[in-house]
C-alpha positions in Angstrom: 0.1 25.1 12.4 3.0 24.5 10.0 6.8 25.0 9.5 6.5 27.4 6.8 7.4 31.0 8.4 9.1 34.7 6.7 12.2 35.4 8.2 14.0 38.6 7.1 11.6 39.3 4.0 11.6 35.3 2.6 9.7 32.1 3.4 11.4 28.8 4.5 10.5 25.2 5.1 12.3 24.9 8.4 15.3 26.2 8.2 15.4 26.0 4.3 14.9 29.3 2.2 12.4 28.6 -0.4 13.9 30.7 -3.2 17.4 28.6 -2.8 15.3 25.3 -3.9 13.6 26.9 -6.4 16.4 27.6 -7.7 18.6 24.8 -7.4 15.1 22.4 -8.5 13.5 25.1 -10.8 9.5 25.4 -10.9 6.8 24.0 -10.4 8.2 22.3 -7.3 6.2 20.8 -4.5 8.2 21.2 -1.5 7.4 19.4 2.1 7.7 19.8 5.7 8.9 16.6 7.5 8.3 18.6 10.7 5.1 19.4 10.3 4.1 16.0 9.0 5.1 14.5 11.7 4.1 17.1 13.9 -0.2 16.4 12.7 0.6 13.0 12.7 1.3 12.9 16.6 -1.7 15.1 17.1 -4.1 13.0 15.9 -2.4 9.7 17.0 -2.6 11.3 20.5 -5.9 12.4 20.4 -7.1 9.2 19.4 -5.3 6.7 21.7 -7.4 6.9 25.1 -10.0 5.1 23.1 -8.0 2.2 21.9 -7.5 4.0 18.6 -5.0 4.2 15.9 -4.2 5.9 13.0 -4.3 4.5 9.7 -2.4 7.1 7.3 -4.9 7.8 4.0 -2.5 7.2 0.8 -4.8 9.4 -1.4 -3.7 12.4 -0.1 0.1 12.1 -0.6 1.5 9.0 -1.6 5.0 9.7 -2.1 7.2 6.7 -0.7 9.5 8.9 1.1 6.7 10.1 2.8 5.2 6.9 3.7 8.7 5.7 5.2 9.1 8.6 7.3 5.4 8.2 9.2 5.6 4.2 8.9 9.2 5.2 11.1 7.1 6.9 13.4 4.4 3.7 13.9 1.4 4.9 11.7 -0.7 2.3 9.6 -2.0 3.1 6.3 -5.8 3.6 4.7 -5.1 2.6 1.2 -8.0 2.4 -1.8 -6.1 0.8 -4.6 -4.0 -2.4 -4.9 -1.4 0.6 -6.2 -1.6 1.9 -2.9 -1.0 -1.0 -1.1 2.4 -1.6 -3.2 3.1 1.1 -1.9 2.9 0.6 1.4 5.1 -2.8 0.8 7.7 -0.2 -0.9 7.7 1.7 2.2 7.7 -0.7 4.7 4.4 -0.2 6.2 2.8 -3.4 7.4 0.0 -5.0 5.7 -1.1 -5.8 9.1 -1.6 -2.2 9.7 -3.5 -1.4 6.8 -6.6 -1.1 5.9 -7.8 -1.7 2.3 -10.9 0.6 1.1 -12.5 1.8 -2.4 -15.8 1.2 -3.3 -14.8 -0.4 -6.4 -12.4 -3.0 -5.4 -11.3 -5.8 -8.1 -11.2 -9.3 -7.9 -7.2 -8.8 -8.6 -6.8 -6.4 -5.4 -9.2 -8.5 -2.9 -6.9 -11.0 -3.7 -3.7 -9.0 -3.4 -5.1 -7.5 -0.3 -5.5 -11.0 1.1 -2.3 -12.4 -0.2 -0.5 -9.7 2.1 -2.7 -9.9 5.3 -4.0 -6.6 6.0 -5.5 -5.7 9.2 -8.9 -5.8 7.2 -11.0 -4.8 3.9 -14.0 -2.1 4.0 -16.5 -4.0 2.4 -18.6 -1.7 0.3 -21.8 -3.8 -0.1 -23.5 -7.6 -0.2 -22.3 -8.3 -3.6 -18.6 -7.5 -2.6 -18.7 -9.2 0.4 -20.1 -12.2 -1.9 -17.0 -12.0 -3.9 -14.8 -11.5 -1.0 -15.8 -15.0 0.6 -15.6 -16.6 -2.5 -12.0 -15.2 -3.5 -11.1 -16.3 0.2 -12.3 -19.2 -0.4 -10.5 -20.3 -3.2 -7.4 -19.8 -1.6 -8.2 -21.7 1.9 -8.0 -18.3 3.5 -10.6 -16.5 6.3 -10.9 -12.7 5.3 -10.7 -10.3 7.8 -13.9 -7.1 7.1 -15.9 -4.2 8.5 -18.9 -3.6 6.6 -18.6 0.5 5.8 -22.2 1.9 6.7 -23.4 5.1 5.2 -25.0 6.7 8.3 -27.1 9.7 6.2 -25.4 12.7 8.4 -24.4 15.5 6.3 -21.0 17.0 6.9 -21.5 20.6 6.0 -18.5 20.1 3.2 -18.5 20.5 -0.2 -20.6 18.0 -2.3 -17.9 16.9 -4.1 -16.1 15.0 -0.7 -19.5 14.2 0.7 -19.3 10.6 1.8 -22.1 9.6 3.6 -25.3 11.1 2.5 -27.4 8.6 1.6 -27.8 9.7 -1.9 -23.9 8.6 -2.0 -22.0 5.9 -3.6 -20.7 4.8 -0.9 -21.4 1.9 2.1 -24.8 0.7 2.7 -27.6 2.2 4.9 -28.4 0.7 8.6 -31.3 -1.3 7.3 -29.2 -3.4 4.6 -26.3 -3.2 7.2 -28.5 -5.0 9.7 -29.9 -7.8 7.0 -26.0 -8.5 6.0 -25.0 -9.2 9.4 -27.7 -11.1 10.5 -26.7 -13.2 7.1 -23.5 -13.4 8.0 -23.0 -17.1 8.9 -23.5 -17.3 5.1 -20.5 -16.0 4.2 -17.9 -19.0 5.8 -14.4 -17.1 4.6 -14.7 -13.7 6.2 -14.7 -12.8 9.2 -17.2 -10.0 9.8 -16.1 -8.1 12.7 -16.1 -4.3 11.9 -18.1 -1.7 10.7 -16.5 1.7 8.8 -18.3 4.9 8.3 -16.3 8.4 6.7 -18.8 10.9 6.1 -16.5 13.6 4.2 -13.7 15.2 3.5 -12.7 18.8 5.1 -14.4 18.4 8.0 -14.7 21.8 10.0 -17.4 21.5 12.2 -17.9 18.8 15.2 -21.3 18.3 15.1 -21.5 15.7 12.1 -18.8 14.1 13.3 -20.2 13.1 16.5 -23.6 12.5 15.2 -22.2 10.0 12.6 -20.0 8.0 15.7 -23.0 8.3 17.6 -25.3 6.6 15.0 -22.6 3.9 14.4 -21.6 3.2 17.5 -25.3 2.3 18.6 -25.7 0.3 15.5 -22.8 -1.9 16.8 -24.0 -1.5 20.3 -27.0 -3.3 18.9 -25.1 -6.3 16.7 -23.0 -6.8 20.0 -26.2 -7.6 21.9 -27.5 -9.3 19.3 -24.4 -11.7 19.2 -22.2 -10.4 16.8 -18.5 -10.6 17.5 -17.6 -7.1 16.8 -14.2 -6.1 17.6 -12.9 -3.1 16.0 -15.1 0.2 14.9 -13.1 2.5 11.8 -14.6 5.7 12.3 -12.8 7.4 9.1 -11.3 10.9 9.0 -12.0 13.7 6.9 -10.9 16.1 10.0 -10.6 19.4 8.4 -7.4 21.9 8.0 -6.6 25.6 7.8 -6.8 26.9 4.5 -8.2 30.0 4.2 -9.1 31.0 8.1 -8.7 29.1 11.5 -12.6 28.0 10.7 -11.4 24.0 11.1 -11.6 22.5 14.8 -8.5 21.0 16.5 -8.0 16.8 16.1 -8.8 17.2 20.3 -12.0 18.2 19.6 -13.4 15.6 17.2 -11.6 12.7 19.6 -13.6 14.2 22.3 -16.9 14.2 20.3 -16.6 10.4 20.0 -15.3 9.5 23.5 -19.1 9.6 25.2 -20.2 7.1 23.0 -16.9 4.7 22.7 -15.8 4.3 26.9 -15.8 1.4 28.7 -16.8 -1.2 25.3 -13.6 -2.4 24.5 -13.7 -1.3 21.0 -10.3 -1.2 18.7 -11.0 2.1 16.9 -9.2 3.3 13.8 -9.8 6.8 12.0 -8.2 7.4 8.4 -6.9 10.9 8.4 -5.3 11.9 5.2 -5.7 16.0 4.8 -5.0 16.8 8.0 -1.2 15.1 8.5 -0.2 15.9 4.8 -2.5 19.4 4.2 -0.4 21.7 5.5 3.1 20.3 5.5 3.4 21.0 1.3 3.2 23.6 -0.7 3.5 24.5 -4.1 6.1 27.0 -5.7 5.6 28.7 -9.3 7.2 31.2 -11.2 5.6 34.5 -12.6 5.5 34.2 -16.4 3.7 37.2 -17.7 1.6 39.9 -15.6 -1.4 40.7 -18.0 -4.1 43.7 -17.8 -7.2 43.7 -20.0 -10.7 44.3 -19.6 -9.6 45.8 -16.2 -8.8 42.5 -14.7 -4.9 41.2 -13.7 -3.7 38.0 -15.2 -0.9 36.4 -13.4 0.0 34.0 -15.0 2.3 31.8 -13.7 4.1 28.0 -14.6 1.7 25.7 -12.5 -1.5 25.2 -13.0 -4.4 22.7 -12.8 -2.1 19.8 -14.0 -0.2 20.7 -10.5 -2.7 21.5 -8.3 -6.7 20.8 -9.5 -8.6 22.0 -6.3 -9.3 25.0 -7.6 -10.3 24.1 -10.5 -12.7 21.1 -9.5 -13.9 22.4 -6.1 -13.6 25.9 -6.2 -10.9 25.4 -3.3 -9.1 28.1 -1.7 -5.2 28.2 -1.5 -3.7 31.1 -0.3 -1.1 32.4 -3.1 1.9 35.0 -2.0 5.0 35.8 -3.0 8.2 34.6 -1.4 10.0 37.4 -0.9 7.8 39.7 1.4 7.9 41.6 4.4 4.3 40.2 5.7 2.9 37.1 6.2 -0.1 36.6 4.5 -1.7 34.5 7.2 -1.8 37.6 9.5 -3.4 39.6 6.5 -6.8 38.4 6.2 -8.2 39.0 3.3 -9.7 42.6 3.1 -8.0 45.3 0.9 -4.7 46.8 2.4 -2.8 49.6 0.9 -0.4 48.2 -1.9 -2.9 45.2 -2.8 -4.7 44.8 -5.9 -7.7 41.7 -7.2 -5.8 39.2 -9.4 -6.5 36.3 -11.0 -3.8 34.0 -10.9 -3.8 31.5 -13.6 -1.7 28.8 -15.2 -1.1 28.1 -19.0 -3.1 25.0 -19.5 -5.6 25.6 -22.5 -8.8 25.6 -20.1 -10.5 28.5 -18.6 -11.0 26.5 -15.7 -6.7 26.6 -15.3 -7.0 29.2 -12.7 -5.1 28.7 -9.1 -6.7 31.6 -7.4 -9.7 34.3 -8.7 -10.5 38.2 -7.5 -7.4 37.4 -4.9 -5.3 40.4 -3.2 -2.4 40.5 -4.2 0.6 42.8 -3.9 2.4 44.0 -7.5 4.3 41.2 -9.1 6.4 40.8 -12.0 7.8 38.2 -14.3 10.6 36.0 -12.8 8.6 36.5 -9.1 8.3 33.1 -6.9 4.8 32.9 -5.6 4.0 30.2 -2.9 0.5 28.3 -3.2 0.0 27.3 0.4 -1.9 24.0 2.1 -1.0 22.1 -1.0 0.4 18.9 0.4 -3.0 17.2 0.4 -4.7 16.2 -2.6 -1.8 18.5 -5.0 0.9 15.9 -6.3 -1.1 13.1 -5.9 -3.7 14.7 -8.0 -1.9 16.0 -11.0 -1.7 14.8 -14.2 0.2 15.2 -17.6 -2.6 16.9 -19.5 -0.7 19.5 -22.2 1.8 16.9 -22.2 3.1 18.7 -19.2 5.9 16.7 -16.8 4.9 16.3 -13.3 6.8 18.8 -11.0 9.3 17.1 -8.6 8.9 16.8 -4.8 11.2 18.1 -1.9 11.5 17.1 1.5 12.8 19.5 4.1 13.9 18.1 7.2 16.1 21.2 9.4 18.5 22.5 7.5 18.5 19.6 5.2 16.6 19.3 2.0 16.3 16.1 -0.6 14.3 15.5 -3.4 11.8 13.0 -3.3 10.8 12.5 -6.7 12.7 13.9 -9.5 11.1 15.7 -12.1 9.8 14.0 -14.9 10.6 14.8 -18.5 8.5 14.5 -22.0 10.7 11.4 -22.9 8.9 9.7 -19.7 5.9 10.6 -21.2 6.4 9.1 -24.4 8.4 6.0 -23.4 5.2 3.7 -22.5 3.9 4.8 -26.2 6.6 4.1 -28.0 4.7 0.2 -28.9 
C-alpha cells in the first residue's frame, strides 16, 4: 500500500495536494512519500528479524541522499554496487559497517575504497576477483571481509532483463566452482571468506523461486559448515516484488516465511537487499499534457516526461499506471477493462525515439493540454535511471513528509549540462 489517495476529486502525497507542487515545482517532478518509505521499510525489516536478519537498503533503486538519511535514521544498512554508491552512503551517514558492497564488475579503485571504509563485506563475483581482492588487501596490511555470491540456476518467473540467477547469467558462480573456491580458500591469506550471496531477480511475485533458491543455498553452506568452513553470515538478496499493475506480488511476510524452514536453529546472520519494494511505490512521477493528437485512429498524449524520466517502459515493457490528478475515481479500484467515459491512448513523451512511450493501448479518460497526469509506482528504478539524452535536464525530486513538502534535488538546467564541457 502507499500514501498516495484522491480526496475531493485530487491526489495527494499525504496530506499534500499534488497539483499545488506541480505548480509551485513545475513538471516533470518526481515526488515521494516519506511515509510510505518508511512504512515498506519496517515491513520487511520485521519480517526478516526472527531469523537474525537485516536489511541492507539497495542504492540502485533510489539514491537520493535525502532519502538515504531518512532510512539510515530509522537503522537500515545499505546494498551498494558502485564506489559512487558507497559515497553516498558516507554523505548520508550510513555506516560502512552496515553495507554491503556488490557489482559484478568491481574495480581495483572501489575494492580498495570499499576496504578503506570497512564495510560489513564485499560480494565477491568470482575466483579472479577474489584473487584481486586478497592481493589489494594485502598491500595495504588489511584482512577483507567476503561472501562468495553463488548463482543457484532457479528461475524467477520475471522478466529476462532482471533475471539474476539463471545460469546462463553474468552473475556469481555455480555450486560446483563455489565448492572448489572454498575448499581453496586457505589460498587466499587477506580475506576472510565467511559468506555466501545469491539474488536471483528483480520483481519477484511469486514465492516459489524464492524459497527454492534459500533452499539450495542454504544446504550448500549447510555442507561448507560441516566441512569446516567458518561461515557466519548468509545474504539472501531481494528482488521481492511490488504492486504495479494488480495485487499479483506476495506480501514481504510471505517470502520471510519461505526461508525460515531452512534457516532455524543455525545461527546464521542473514541479510536480504530489498530495493523496489521500500522505494517502488513511495514515488511517483508527475507530467503535464502537451498536445492530445488523433491520427490513424490512435490517441497521442503526449506529455513533458518521457524515457529520459522514466525508461521502464521503454526497456522492459513495464507497466505504470498513468491517471490524471484531478479525478473523481481512483484508478487502482478501476481495473483495467473499458468503463463508460474511457478511451485506448498511447501516452508518449517528446524524446525523438519511437520507443519514448510511457504507457501503450491504455484507458484513459478525455484529457486536454495543460492536464497533470500521475505515472504511478515510479520511485524505484525512475530518477535513478534517467538520463539527459535530448539535452533534456533531469526533473527535480520532492519529499512529502505530512503536511510538509521539500525538495530534494533541485532541477537541473542546460547550463549544468554544459558546464563539465566547457574544457
Amino acid at each position: 500500500m502507499d500514501d498516495f489517495r484522491y480526496e475531493n476529486g485530487t491526489l495527494k502525497a499525504e496530506g499534500v495536494d499534488l497539483e499545488e507542487l506541480a505548480r509551485a515545482h513545475g513538471t516533470p517532478l518526481y515526488v515521494y512519500s516519506a511515509a510510505t518509505l518508511l512504512d515498506h521499510y519496517r515491513k520487511v525489516r520485521d519480517a526478516f528479524a526472527p531469523l537474525g536478519g537485516w536489511v541492507a537498503y539497495s542504492l540502485k533503486a533510489c539514491s537520493n541522499l535525502s532519502i538515504l538519511r531518512l532510512l539510515a535514521r530509522e537503522g537500515a544498512g545499505f546494498d551498494v554496487v558502485s564506489g559512487g554508491e558507497l559515497v553516498r552512503v558516507r554523505e548520508a551517514g550510513g555506516s560502512p559497517a552496515r553495507t554491503v558492497f556488490a557489482g559484478v564488475g568491481k574495480t581495483d579503485d572501489e575494492l580498495e575504497l570499499a576496504l578503506a571504509l570497512g564495510v560489513h563485506h564485499l560480494n565477491v563475483e568470482s575466483r579472479e576477483e577474489l584473487e584481486r581482492l586478497d592481493k589489494l588487501a594485502g598491500i595495504h596490511g588489511l584482512v577483507a571481509r567476503a561472501a562468495l555470491r553463488i548463482n543457484p540456476d532457479v528461475d524467477p518467473k520475471t522478466h529476462r532483463y532482471i533475471t539474476t540467477g539463471k545460469k546462463e547469467n553474468k552473475f556469481g558462480v555455480d555450486l560446483a566452482t563455489a565448492r572448489e573456491i572454498f575448499a581453496e580458500r586457505s589460498c587466499f591469506a587477506h580475506v576472510d571468506l565467511k559468506g555466501v550471496h545469491m539474488h536471483i531477480g528483480s520483481q519477484l511475485t511469486e514465492v516459489a523461486p524464492f524459497k527454492e533458491a534459500v533452499e539450495r543455498v542454504v544446504a550448500f553452506a549447510d555442507d561448507q559448515r560441516r566441512a569446516g568452513v567458518d561461515l557466519s553470515w548468509l545474504n539472501l538478496g531481494g528482488g521481492f516484488g511490488i504492486w504495479y499493475s494488480d495485487r499479483a506480488a506476495r506480501p514481504v511476510l510471505e517470502f520471510a516465511q519461505a526461508a525460515a524452514p531452512f534457516l532455524e536453529g543455525k545461527r546464521y546472520e542473514v541479510i536480504v537487499e530489498p530495493g523496489r519494494f521500500v522505494a517502488g511505490n513511495a514515488g511517483v512521477l508527475l507530467a503535464r499534457v502537451i498536445d492530445v493528437k488523433r491520427t490513424a485512429g490512435r490517441r497521442f498524449v503526449i506529455v513533458d516526461a518521457g524515457m529520459t524520466e522514466l525508461i521502464r517502459p521503454s526497456l522492459y515493457k513495464s507497466y505504470h499506471r498513468v491517471w490524471p490528478v484531478r479525478s473523481s475515481e481512483d484508478p487502482r479500484a478501476l481495473g483495467e477493462s473499458e468503463k463508460p467515459g474511457l478511451e485506448l491512448a498511447d501516452v508518449v513523451g517528446p524524446i525523438c525515439e519511437s520507443t519514448d512511450f510511457l504507457a501503450l493501448d491504455r484507458s484513459l479518460p478525455e484529457v486536454a493540454r495543460g492536464d497533470l497526469l500521475c505515472i504511478f509506482s515510479a520511485g524505484a528504478y525512475g530518477f535513478s535511471m534517467s538520463s539527459n539524452y535530448n539535452t533534456r535536464p533531469r526533473p527535480p525530486e520532492v519529499l512529502v513528509e505530512g503536511e510538509r513538502a521539500r525538495v530534494i534535488r533541485r532541477r537541473e538546467t542546460v547550463e549544468d549540462l554544459l558546464g563539465p564541457e566547457r574544457v
